[in-house]
N, C-alpha and C positions, 0 to 999 in steps of 0.2 A: 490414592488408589485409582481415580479416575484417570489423573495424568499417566499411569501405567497402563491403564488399560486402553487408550489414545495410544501408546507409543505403541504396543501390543498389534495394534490394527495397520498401524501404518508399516509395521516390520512384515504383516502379512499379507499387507498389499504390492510392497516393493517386488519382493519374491514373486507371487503371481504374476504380476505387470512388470516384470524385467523384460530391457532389450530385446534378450535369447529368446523367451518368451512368447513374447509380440511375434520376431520373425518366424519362428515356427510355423504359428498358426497361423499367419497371415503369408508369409511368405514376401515379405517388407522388407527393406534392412529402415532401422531407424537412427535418425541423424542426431544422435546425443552421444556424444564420446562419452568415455569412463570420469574424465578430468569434469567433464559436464556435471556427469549423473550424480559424481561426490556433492559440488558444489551446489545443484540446487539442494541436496537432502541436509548440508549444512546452513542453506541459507532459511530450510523452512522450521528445521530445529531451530536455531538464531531466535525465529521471527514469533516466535510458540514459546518460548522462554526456557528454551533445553539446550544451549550452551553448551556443549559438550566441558568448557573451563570450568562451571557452577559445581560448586559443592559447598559443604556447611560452614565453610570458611571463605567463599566468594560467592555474593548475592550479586542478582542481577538488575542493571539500571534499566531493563526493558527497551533500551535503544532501538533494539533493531526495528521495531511493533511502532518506535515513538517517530522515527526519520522517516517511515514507510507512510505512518498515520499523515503528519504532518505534511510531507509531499503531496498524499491524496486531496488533504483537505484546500492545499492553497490551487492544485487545479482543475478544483471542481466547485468551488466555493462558487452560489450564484449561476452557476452552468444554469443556461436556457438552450435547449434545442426545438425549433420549430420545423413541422416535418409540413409543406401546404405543396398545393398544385390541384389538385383533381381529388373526386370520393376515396380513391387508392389511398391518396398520401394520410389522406383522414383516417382509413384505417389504420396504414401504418405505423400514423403517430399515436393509437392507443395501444398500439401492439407494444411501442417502446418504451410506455410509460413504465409500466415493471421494473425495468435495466435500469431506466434514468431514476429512479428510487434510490437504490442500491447502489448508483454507479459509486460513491465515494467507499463503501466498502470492497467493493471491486475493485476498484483504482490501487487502493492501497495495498491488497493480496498481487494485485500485478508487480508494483514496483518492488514490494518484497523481494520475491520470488522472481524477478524477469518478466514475466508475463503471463498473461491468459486468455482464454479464446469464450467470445460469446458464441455458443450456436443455438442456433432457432430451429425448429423442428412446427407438425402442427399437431394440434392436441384439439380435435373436435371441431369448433369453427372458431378457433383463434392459434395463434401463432405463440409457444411458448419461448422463451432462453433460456437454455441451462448455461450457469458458467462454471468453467472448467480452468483450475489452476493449474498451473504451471508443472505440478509435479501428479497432475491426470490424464495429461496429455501427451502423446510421442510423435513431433514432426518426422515427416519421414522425408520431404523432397521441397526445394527451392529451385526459382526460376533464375535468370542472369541477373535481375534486380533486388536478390534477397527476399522478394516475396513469396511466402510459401504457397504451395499448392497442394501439397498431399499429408494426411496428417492419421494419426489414429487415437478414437476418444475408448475410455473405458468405461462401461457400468458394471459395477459389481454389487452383488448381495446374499445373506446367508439364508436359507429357508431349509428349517428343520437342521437335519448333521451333514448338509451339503454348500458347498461354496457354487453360485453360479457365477456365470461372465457373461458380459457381450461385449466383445469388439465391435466397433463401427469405426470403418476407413472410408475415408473419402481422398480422393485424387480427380486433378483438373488435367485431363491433356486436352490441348487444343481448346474446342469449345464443346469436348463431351467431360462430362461430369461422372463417375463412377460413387457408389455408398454401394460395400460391400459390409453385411453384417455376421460376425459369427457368431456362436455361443458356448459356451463350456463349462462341464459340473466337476469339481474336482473336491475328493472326502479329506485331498492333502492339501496343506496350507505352502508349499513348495514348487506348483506347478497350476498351468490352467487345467489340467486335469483333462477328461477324455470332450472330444466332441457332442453336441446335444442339436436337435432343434431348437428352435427359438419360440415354438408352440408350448415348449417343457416349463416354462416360466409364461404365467398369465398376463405379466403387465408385457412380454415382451411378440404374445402372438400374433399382432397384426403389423407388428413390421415385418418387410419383404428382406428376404437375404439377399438381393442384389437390385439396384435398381441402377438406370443409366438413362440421364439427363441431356437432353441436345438443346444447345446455342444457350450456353450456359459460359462467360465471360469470365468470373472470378470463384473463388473457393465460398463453397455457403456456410463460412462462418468467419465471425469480425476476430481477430489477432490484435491484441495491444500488446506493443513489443515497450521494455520500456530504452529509452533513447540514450543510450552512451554504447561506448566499443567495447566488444570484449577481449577482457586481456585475459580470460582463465581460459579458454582457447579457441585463439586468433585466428584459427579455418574455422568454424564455427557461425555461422547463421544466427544465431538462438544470442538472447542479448544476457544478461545479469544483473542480479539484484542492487537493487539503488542505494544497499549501504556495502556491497561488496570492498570496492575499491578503501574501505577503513578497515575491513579485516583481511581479506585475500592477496595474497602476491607480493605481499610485505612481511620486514623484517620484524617491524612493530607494527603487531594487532592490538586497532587501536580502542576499539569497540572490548576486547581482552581488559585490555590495563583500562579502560574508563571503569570497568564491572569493579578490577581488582583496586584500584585507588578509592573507588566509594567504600567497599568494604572495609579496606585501612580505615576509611574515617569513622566510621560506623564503631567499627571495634576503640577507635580513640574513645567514643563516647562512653562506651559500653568501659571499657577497661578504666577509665580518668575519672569514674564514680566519689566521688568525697565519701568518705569515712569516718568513723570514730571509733578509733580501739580502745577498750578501755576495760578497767582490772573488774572483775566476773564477780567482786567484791562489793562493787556500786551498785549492783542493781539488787532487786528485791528476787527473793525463792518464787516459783509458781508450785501447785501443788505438784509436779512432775519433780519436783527437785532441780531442775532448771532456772538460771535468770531469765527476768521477762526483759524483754526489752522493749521499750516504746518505739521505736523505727526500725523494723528490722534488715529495710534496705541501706538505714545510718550504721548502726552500730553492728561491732564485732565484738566480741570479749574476749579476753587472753586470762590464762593461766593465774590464778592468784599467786603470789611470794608469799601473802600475809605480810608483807612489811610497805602498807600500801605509804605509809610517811617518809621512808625512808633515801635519801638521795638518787640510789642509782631507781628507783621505778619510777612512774608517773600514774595516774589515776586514768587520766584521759592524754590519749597522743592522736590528732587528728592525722588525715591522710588527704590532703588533695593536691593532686600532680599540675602539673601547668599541661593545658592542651594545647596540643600544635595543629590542632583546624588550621589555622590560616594558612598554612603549608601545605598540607594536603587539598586543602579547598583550591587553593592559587594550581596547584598541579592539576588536579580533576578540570578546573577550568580551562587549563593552558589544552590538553587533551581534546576534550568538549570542541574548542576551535578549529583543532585539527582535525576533528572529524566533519564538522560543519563544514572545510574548505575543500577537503576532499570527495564529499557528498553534494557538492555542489548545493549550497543552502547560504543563508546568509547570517554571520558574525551576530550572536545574539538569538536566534533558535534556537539551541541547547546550551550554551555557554549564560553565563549572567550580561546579563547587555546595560548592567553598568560598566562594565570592563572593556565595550566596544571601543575602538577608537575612535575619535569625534571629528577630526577634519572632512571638511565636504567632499574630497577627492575619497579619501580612504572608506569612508558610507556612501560613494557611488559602488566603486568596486564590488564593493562585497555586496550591494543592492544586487549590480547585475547577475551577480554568478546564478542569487538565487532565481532572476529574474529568466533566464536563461533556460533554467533547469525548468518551470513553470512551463515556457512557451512550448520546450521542445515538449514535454508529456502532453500537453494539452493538442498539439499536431499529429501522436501519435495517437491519442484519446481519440479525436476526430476521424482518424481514417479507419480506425476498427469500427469505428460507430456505422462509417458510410458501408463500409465490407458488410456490417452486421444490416444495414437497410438495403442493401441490393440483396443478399438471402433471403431477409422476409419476403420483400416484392416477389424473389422467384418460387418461394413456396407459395406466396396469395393466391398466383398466378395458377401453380397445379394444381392446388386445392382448392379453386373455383370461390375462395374466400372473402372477394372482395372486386366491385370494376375494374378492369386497367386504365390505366391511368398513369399521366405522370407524376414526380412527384420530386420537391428541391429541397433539403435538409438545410436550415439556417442556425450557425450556431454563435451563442452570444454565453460570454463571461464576466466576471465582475474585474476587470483589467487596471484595479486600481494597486490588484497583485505585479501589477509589471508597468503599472503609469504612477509616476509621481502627479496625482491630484492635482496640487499646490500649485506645480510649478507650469503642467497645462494650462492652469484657468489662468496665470497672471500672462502666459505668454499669447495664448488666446484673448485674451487682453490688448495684449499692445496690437494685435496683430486687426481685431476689430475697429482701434480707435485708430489706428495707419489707414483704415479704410483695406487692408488685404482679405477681411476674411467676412462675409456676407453675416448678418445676426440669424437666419436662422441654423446656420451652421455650429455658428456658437454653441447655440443652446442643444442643437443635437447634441456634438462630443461635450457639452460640460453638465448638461441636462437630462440626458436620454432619452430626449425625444424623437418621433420620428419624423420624416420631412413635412410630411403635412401639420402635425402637432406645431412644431415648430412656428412655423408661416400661420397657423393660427393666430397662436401666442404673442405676433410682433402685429398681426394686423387689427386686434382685440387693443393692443396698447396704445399704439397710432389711434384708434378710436375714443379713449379716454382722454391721452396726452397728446396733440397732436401738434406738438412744438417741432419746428422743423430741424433741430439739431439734436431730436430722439436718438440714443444712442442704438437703438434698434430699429430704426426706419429705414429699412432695405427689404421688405419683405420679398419684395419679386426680384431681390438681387441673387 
């Protein structure tokens, strides 16, 4: 009932916040083809477990929720971000703690869906972010470099027998800034319905219907776009979901037949039950007139002959089929792969990774793809972040919320997601005892230390041991 009432909301939101819609009342055109608008509302159904394939006869592996999940998790796994320079960056860096909370759930709704935008707004004497998915938001205008500049967000809510709205557009020309806010009450679930004040709605009276911002450099709000090309359509700005490329623009949908081959096996289980049919004769009456049966997921009864001695009957005929798991298992896996390869992930993430292939060349490969896939979200994770810390700064700045100041964002991850360990520390290794690589260097990239820790560390040892073929006796090198 619930999931009805979820879809319920979002069929009436589409409708209000259509395209047509938006430009109406704003007077925008917005940059989301029809090919688009299908494929994110496919990709958010996919990702929500509403398959438009799903029904009582094909369950779903949860895929789409599991590629998106597991993307988010390996690059954001350990994320440290340090926000230092000046009292500003101090602030800033408590304004972002929220986000950095969250970000792995965020992350993951991005690569779902394509993307999504943090925007920061102020709420009192601090800097709030709302994040807005991919299917809340209507890009309206890109620069020569694909980066957007103009966009428009939705708040919607019901009070009493009325729908309200607020549009807020924002648009960068040059280095003026425009936030134009509108409002709208509408009794029909089909339309934004008539024009309102923004004073008609109480959380909504102290925003201004237009403000315009000067020497303002970028859009005030962070865009994580996620990082592959789109092929559902190639003019297009706007990127696609991270597990698209296994269902879309193919012949075989492969996220499809992975749902429908677990199903197959499911049903093997389910169907390949062992039995025992046997004459209704064996068992004992219950007061219903009925046999009792002691297992009633075992046993069946058939028809008495009364001639339970007699050649052509049997008393008990057992039933169990031979199961072909291993055929169906071997296919769901062979699948599994193929979507791992086309998702850019690595051989043994969804697939059984006893079945991986073992030579050291063929586990670099398939290392790097996922290795690759990591770096590029993690670059694009970063510069939404930096988008999302130049907004805070120029709100701090209006809102009188904090010194100016500067202020440098340092971001650190746990890179053992895209470093082989192993094979650093031993070549790190040779590279120390060749005399090529100073000790406290070592111990930063194998240690994580910082440069002075480091140089502590070797001058601290020197001081206990101070044999002069210390394998660490470089400290001022």
């Amino acid at each position: 009932m619930f999931q009805k009432i979820l879809r319920w909301i979002r069929e009436v939101l589409s409708k209000m916040f259509s395209t047509q819609n938006v430009k109406q009342a704003l007077g925008v055109d917005i940059a989301i083809s029809p090919l688009m608008g299908d494929a994110l509302q496919r990709w958010s159904d996919m990702y929500e477990g509403r398959s438009p394939w799903l029904s009582a006869d094909t369950e779903s592996l949860n895929l789409p929720a599991t590629i998106a999940g597991e993307i988010a998790r390996l690059v954001t796994i350990e994320m440290q971000v340090d926000v230092t320079g000046s009292p500003r960056a101090v602030f800033l860096a408590e304004q972002m703690r929220p986000v950095l909370t969250r970000i792995r759930q965020d992350v993951e709704k991005g690569c779902a869906k394509g993307g999504l935008w943090w925007k920061p707004y102020i709420k009192g004497s601090v800097i709030a972010v709302d994040t807005v998915q991919a299917d809340q938001g209507y890009p309206v205008s890109f620069d020569s470099s694909g980066k957007m500049t103009a966009c428009v967000f939705s708040d919607q809510r019901k009070i009493r027998q009325y729908w309200y709205t607020r549009l807020e557009y924002h648009s960068l020309v040059g280095t003026s800034y425009n936030i134009r806010n509108a409002a709208f009450r509408s009794s029909d679930t089909s339309s934004l319905g008539q024009p309102i004040q923004l004073t008609e709605v109480e959380e909504w009276a102290d925003i201004q219907p237009e403000a315009t911002i000067l020497n303002v450099t970028a859009p005030l709000f962070g865009y994580f776009r996620y990082p592959i090309a789109n092929n559902i359509d190639t003019t297009s700005p706007l990127s696609v979901s991270c597990y698209s490329r296994a269902q879309d623009g193919s012949n075989v949908k492969l996220i499809q037949r992975a749902d429908e081959i677990f199903s197959n096996l499911m049903w093997e289980f389910s169907s390949g039950k062992r039995l025992i049919y046997a004459d209704e004769l064996a068992f004992e009456l219950g007061t219903d007139g009925k046999p009792k049966l002691p297992d009633k997921r075992l046993y069946r009864t058939l028809k008495s002959t009364g001639d339970i001695g007699g050649k052509q009957n049997k008393l008990f005929d057992e039933w169990s089929p031979e199961f072909r798991e291993a055929a169906i298992k071997s296919g769901l896996n062979d699948t599994m792969r193929e979507i791992e390869f086309v998702c850019g992930l690595a051989y043994g993430t969804l697939s059984d990774p006893q079945t991986v292939d073992k030579t050291a060349t063929e586990i670099k490969i398939s290392q790097q793809r996922s290795y690759s896939t990591v770096t590029d979200c993690q670059k694009s994770r970063q510069t939404a972040l930096d988008s999302l810390l130049y907004a805070m700064d120029v709100w701090a700045t209006l809102g009188g919320l904090a010194p100016r100041g500067t202020y440098a964002a340092n971001y650190e991850f746990d890179d053992s997601v895209i470093t082989d360990k192993e094979l650093q520390f031993a070549q790190d290794m040779q590279l120390k005892a060749g005399g090529m690589m100073p000790g406290y260097m070592f111990l930063m990239r194998n240690r994580g230390l910082d440069e002075a820790t480091a140089k502590k560390w070797i001058t601290e040892t020197q001081a206990e041991q101070p044999e002069p073929n210390d394998l660490f006796g470089d400290a001022g090198a």
